[in-house]
C-alpha positions in Angstrom: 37.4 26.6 9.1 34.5 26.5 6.6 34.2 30.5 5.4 32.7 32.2 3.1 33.2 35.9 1.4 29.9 37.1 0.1 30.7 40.3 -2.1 28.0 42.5 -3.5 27.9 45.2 -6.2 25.2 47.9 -5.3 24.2 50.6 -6.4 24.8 53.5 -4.0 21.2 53.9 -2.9 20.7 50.3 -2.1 23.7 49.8 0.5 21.2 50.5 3.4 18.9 48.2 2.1 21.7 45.8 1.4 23.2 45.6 4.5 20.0 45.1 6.8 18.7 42.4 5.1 22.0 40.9 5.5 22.0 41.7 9.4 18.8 40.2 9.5 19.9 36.7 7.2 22.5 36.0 9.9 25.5 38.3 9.1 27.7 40.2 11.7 29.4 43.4 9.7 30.7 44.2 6.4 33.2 46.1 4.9 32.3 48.8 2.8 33.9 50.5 -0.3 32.3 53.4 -1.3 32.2 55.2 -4.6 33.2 52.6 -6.8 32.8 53.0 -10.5 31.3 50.1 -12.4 30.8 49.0 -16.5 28.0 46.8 -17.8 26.6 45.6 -20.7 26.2 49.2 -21.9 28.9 51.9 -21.8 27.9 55.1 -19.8 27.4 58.3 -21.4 29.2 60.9 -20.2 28.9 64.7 -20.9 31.8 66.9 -21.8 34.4 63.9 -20.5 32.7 63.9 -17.3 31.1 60.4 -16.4 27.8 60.4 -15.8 27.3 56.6 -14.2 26.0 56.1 -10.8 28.1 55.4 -8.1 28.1 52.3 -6.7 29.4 50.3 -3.4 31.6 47.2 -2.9 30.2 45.3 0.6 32.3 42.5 1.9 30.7 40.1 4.3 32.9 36.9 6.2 30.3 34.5 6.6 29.6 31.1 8.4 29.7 28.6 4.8 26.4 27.2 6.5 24.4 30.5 6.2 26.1 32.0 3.0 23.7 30.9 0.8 21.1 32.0 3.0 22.5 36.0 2.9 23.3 35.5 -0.3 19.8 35.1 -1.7 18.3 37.6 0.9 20.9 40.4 -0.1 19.7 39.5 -3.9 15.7 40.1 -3.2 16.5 42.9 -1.0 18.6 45.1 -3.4 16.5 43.5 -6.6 19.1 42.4 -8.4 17.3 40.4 -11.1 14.4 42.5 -11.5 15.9 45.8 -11.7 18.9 46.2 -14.0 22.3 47.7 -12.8 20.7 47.2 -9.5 24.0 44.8 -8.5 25.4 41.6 -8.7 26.8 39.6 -5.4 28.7 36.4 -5.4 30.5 34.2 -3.1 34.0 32.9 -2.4 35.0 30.0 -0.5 38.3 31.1 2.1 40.5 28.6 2.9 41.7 30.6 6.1 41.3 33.4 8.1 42.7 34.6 11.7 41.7 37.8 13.6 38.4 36.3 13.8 37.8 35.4 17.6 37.5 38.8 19.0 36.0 40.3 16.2 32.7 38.2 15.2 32.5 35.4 18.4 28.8 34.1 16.7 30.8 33.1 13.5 33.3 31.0 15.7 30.5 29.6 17.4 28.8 28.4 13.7 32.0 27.0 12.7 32.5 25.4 16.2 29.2 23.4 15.5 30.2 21.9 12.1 33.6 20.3 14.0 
């Protein structure tokens, strides 16, 4: 089973964006954690103890390993991650296995199916 987990680190406002651009590069769903807090480069200021940083939003897509690089680079341009700063990060992880996946996501069996 040749899978990938694409994660991406978005700024709040960009989740929408985010996730069609990822429908539309091949992907089938996401999870979504919402209201993550993030560091970079810089610490945020904060006022009075309270933190002032944006929020920000963890998406998780299972991917087809044939069309991870594809949503990978589309989810990149489409939330400007290396044009804006803070805008996000995404990466990908290579699973070894996964089950539950037949009922949930039938067009990523199929993709895998083909490879075999």
């Amino acid at each position: 089973m040749n899978l990938k987990l694409i994660m991406a680190l978005v700024a709040d406002e960009k989740t929408a964006a985010v996730m069609d651009a990822a429908r539309q590069a091949g992907a089938t769903g996401a999870t979504i954690i919402t209201s993550v807090r993030g560091e970079g480069l810089k610490p945020e200021k904060t006022f009075f103890g309270l933190d002032l940083s944006a929020q920000r939003d963890v998406l998780m897509f299972l991917v087809a390993e044939p069309r991870a690089r594809e949503i990978l680079e589309t989810i990149a341009a489409a939330g400007q991650f290396d044009e804006e700063p803070g805008a996000g990060v995404a990466f990908q992880i290579e699973i070894e296995d996964a089950v539950g996946l037949t009922t949930q996501a039938p067009t990523i069996m199929d993709e895998i199916e083909e490879e075999i």
